[in-house]
FIFIPA-358341 format. One record per residue (C-alpha): residue number from 1; residue in three letters; chain; z, x, y. Coordinates in steps of 0.05 Angstrom, whole numbers, plus 5000, padded with zeros to 4 digits. Each point is the difference from the previous one (the first is absolute). Layout:
FIFIPA-358341
<site NUM ALA A <Z X Y>>
...
end
This chain:
FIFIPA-358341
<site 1 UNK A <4485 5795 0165>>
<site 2 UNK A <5030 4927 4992>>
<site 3 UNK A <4988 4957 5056>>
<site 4 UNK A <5062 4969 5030>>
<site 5 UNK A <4986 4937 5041>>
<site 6 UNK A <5075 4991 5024>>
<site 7 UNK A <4993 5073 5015>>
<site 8 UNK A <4943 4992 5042>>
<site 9 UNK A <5026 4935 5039>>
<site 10 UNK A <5049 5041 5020>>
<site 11 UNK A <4961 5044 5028>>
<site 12 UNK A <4959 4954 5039>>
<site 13 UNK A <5074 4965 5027>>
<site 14 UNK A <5020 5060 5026>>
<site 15 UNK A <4936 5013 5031>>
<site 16 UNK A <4998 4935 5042>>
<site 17 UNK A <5065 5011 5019>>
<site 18 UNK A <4987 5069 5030>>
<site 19 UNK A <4941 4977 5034>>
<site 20 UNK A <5038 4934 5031>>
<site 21 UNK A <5063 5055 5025>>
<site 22 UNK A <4952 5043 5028>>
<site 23 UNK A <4963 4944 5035>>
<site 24 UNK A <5074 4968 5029>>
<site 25 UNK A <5010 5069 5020>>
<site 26 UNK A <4939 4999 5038>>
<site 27 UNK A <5011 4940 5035>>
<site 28 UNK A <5066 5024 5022>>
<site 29 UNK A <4973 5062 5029>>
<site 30 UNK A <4953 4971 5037>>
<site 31 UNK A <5040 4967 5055>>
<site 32 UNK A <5023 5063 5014>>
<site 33 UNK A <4937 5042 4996>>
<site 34 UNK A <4968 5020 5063>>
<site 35 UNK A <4925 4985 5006>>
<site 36 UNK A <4959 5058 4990>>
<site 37 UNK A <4963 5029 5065>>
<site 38 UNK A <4933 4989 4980>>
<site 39 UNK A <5005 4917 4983>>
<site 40 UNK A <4978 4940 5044>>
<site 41 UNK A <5075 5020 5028>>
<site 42 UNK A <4972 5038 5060>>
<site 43 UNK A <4963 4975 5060>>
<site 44 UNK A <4967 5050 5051>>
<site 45 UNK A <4977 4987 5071>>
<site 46 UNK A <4971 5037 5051>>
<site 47 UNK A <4980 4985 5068>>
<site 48 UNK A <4973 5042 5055>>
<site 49 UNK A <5020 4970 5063>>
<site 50 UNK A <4931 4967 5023>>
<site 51 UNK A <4933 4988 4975>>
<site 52 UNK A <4965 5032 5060>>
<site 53 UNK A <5015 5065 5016>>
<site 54 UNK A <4969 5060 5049>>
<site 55 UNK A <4968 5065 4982>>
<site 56 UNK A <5058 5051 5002>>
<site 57 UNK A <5053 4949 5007>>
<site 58 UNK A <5065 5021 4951>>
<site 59 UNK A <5006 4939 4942>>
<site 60 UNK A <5068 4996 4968>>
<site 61 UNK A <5010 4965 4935>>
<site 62 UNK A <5050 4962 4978>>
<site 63 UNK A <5008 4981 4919>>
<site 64 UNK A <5054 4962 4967>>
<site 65 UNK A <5020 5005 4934>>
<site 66 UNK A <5022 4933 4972>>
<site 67 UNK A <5049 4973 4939>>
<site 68 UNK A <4960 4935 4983>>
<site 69 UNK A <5022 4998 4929>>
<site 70 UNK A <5066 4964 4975>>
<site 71 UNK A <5039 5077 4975>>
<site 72 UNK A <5021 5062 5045>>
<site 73 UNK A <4946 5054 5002>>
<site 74 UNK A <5012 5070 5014>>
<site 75 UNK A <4941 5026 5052>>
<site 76 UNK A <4995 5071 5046>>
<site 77 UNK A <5040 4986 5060>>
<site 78 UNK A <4947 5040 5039>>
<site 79 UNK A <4944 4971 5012>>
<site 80 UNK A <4953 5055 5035>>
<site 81 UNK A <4934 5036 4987>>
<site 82 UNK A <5041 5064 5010>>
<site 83 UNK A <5050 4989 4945>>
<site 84 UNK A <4940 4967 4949>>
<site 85 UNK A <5030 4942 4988>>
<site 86 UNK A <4942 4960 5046>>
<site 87 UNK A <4931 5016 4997>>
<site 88 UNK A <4956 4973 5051>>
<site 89 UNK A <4917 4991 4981>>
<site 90 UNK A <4953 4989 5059>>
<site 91 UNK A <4920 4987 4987>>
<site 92 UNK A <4951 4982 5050>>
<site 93 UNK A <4919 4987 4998>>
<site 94 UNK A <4995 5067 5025>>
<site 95 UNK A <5047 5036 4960>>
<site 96 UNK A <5020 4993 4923>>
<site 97 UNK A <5083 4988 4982>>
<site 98 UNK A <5027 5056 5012>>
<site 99 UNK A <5079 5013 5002>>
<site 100 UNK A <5053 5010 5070>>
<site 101 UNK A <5033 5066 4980>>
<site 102 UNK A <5053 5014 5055>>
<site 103 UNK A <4999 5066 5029>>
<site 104 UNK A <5068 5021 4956>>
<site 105 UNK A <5033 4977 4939>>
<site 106 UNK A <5076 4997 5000>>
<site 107 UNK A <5039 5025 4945>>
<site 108 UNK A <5054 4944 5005>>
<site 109 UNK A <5029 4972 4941>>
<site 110 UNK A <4973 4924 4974>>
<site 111 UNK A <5053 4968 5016>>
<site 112 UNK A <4999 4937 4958>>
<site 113 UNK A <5039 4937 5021>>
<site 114 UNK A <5010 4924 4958>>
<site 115 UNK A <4958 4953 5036>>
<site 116 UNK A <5034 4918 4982>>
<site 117 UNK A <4956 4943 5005>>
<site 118 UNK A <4967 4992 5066>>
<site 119 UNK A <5023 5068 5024>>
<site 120 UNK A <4952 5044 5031>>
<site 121 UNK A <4986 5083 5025>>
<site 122 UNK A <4964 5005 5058>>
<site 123 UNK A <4971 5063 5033>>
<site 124 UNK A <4960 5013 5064>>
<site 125 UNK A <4950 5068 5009>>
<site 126 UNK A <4947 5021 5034>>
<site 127 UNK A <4929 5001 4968>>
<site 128 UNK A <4950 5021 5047>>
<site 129 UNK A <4996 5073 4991>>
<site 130 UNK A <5017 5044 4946>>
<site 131 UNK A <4978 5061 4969>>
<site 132 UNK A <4931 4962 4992>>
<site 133 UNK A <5002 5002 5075>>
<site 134 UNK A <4987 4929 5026>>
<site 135 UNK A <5010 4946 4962>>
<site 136 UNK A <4949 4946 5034>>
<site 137 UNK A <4960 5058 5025>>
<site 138 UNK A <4947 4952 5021>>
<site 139 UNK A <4974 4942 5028>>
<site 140 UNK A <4992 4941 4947>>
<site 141 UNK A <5041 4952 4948>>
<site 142 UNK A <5053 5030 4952>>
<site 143 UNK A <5039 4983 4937>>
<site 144 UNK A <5066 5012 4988>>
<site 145 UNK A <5044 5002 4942>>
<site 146 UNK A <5073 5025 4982>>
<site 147 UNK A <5020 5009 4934>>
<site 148 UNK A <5072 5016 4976>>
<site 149 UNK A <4998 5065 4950>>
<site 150 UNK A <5082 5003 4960>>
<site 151 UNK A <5002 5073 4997>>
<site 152 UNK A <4997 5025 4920>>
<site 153 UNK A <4980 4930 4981>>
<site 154 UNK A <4926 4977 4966>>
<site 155 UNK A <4941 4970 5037>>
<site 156 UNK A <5019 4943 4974>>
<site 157 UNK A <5068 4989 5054>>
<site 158 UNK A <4952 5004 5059>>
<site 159 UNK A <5003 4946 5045>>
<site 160 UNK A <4941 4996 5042>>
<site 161 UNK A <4997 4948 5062>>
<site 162 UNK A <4946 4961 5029>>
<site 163 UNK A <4954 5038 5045>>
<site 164 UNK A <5007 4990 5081>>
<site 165 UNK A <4934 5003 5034>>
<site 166 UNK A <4998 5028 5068>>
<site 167 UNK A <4935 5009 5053>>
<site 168 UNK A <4998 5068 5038>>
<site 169 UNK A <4956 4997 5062>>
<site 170 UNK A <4994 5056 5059>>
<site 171 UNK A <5044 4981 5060>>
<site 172 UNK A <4946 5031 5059>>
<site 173 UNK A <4991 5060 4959>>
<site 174 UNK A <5071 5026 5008>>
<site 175 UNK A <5015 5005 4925>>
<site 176 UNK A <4941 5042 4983>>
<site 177 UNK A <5018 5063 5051>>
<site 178 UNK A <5062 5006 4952>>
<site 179 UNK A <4963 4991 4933>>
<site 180 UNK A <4956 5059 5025>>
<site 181 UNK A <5033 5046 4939>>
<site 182 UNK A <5014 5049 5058>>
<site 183 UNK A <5074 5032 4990>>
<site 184 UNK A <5023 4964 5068>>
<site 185 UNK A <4978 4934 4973>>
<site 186 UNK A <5043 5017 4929>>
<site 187 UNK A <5051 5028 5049>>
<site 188 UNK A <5007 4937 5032>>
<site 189 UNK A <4994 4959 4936>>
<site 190 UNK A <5060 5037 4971>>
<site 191 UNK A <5041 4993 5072>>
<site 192 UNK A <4987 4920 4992>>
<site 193 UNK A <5028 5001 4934>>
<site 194 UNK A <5051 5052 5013>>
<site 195 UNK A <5015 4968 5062>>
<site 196 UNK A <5028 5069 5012>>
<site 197 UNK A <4978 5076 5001>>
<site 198 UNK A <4998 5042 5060>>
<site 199 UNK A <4959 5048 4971>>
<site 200 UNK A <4939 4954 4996>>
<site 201 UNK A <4972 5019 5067>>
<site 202 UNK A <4930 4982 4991>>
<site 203 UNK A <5021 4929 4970>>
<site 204 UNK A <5040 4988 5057>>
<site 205 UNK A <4944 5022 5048>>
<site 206 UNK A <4953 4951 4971>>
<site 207 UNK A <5054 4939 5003>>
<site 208 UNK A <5016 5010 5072>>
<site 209 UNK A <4924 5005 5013>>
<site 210 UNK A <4996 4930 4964>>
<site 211 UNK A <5055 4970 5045>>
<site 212 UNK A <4964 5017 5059>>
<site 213 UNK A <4936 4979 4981>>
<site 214 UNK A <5011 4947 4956>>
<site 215 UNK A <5070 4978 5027>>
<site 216 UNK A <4985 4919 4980>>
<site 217 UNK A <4979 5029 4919>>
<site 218 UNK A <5044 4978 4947>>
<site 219 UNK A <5006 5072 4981>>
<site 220 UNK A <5034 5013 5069>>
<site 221 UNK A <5063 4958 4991>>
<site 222 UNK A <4999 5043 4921>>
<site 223 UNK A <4994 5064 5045>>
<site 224 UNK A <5056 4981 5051>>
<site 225 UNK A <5045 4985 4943>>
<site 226 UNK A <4995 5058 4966>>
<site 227 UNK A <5004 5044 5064>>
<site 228 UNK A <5066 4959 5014>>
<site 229 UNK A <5024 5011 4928>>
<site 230 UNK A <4989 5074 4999>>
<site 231 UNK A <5035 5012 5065>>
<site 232 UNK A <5061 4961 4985>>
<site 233 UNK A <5024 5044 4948>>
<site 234 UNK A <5014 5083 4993>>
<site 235 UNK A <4937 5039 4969>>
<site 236 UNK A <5004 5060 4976>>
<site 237 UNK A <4933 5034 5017>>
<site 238 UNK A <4986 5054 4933>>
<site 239 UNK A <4936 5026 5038>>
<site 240 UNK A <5046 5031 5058>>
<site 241 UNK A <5061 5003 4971>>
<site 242 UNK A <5045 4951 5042>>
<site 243 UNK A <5035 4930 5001>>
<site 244 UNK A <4969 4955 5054>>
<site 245 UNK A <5058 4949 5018>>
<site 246 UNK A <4996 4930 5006>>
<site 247 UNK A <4974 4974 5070>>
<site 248 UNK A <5012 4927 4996>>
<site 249 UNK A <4985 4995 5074>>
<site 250 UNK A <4922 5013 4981>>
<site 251 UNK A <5016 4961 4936>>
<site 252 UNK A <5022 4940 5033>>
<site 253 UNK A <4937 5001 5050>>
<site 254 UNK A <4945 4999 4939>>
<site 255 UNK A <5039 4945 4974>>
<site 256 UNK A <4997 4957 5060>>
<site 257 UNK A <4925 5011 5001>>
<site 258 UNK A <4997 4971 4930>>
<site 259 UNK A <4974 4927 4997>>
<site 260 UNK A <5044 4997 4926>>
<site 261 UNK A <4973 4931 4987>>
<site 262 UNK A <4933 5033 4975>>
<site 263 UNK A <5036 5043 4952>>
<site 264 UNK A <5020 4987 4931>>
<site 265 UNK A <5071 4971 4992>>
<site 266 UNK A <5028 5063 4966>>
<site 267 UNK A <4982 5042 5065>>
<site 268 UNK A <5031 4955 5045>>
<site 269 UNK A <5056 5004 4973>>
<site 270 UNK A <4989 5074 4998>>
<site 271 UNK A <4993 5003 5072>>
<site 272 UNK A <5065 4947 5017>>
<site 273 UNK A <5047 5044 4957>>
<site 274 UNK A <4979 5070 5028>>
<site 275 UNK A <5004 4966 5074>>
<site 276 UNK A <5071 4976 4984>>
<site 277 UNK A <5021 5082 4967>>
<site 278 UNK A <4972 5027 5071>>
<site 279 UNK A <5027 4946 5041>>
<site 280 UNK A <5063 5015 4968>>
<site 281 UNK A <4993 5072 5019>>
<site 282 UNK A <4986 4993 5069>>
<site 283 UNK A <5073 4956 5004>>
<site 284 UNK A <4956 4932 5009>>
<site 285 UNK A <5044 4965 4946>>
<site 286 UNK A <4975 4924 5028>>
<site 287 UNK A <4927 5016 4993>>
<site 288 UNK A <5004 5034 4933>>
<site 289 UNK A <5031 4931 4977>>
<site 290 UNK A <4945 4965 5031>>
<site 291 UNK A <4956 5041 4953>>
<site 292 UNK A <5036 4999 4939>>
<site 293 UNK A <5004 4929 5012>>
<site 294 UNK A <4934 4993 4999>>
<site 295 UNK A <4986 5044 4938>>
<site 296 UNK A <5051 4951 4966>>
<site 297 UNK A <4950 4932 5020>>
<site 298 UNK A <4946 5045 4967>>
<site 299 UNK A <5025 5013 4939>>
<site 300 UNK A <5028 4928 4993>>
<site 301 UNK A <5034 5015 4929>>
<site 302 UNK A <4934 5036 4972>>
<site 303 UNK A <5024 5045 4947>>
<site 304 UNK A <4941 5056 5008>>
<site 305 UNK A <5031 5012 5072>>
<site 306 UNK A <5062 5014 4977>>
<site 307 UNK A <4990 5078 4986>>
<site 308 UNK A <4978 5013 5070>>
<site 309 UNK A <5066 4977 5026>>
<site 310 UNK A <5040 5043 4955>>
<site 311 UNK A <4958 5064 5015>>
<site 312 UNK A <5018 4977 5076>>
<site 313 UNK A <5069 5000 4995>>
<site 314 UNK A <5002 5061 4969>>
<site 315 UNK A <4962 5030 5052>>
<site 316 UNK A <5047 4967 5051>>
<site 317 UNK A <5060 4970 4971>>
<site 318 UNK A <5014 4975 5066>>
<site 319 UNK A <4946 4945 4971>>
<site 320 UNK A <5053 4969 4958>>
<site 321 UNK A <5016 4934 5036>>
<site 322 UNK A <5035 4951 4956>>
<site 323 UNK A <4967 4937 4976>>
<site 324 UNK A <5003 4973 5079>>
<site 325 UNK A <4970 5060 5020>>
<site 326 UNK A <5058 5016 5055>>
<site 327 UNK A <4990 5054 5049>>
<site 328 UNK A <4997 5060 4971>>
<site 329 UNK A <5060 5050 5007>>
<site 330 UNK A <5000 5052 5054>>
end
């Protein structure tokens, strides 16, 4: 075969200049592009309320997902143990990591959404019991971690966030007659999470044996809240076969026993925005404003609130004050 040199610098032309198009090509993509979920893009927190908590006292977690990077990213709009998208590790010296597994799994769709710069998804859940039972189910220091799980995508688009360290410690021995593993103390564990169920008798037994002997315990003001909750909405009791309606007299008397300033955010605002559907209800349109006015201060713009206010109003759409928050209508 004769070799051709003007053949083959011809060859090598066009190669460079295939190379360079592909690399402008590149280039020009990339401002586009969106950043892919598993870079330096995505920031997770997670923070548990306090660093010092009692034996048996609920623990809601709160984790943001956070666009630090320059592009869009697309993420799982939600964030919860139950849908997989969050994981949450806990370790302590008397216990190896093991993993919170809610007591269900939802089938619900991953929703994705496009995150910009500086845009965040932020979730709120309960972590202290699960089908592990209790989470902190002792005494002592713990470790926490969250870590963000895409659903379908490699280990390598986890996000995992610093660990939160929290102290457990025995308030008087009240936690411990609930960690017992006796079905009223799981009873009651599921009604404080529930913060419903009518058919949880023994659970309910054991709370309102708490609030009269323990009615100063932090777990008290949990109890009262939960008693409160349950009775300010319709239940429809499977065990016997009948709806229980709402009582939001009884409702409204847990609530003032509450002292809501040792509860998490998230449950006071819980408690304001049930007060304001029964107030409503019982045709006491100037107090439920009172109350909704106060669940506004809480949330204060906080996006991870924002869920329990639609789920409100659709309970009561009464609740739909405009941006004043005007009397509601009659």
């Amino acid at each position: 075969m004769q070799y051709d040199p003007v053949a083959r610098r011809s060859r090598k032309v066009f190669l460079v200049c295939m190379v360079a198009l592909l690399f402008l090509a590149a280039r020009a993509h990339d401002g586009l592009a969106q950043e892919p979920p598993g870079s330096a893009a995505l920031e997770l927190t997670l923070d548990l309320g306090k660093a010092d908590l009692s034996l048996g006292e609920p623990v809601y977690a709160t984790v943001h997902l956070v666009n630090v990077g320059p592009k869009p990213v697309e993420v799982v709009k939600l964030l919860d143990p139950q849908t997989g998208a969050i994981q949450i590790d806990v370790s302590s010296s008397t216990r190896p990591r093991f993993v919170f597994l809610p007591l269900f799994y939802t089938d619900a769709v991953h929703t994705q959404t496009t995150l910009t710069p500086g845009e965040a998804v932020v979730a709120v859940f309960p972590v202290f019991y699960g089908a592990l039972g209790w989470t902190f189910d002792r005494p002592g220091a713990y470790r926490v971690t969250a870590e963000y799980r895409p659903s379908g995508g490699p280990q390598t688009d986890r996000i995992r966030s610093r660990a939160a360290d929290v102290t457990v410690a025995d308030e008087s021995g009240v936690g411990a007659s609930f960690l017992t593993g006796s079905s009223a103390g799981e009873e009651a564990a599921k009604f404080l999470l529930w913060q419903r169920g009518d058919q949880l008798q023994a659970g309910q037994a054991l709370l309102t044996a708490l609030l009269t002997q323990h009615p100063e315990s932090r777990l008290a003001d949990y109890a009262l809240l939960a008693f409160g909750r349950n009775l300010s909405r319709s239940f429809r009791n499977y065990a016997v076969g009948k709806v229980r309606e709402a009582d939001c007299e009884s409702a409204l008397s847990y609530f003032q026993r509450v002292r809501s300033d040792r509860l998490p955010v998230f449950l006071q605002i819980q408690q304001r925005l049930d007060e304001a559907r029964c107030l409503i209800k019982l045709s006491r349109p100037a107090e439920a404003r009172a109350s909704m006015e106060r669940a506004e201060r809480l949330r204060s713009g906080r996006p991870e609130f924002h869920l329990l206010f639609q789920q409100a109003i659709r309970l009561e759409p009464a609740l739909g004050f405009d941006s004043d928050i005007n009397t509601p209508p009659h």
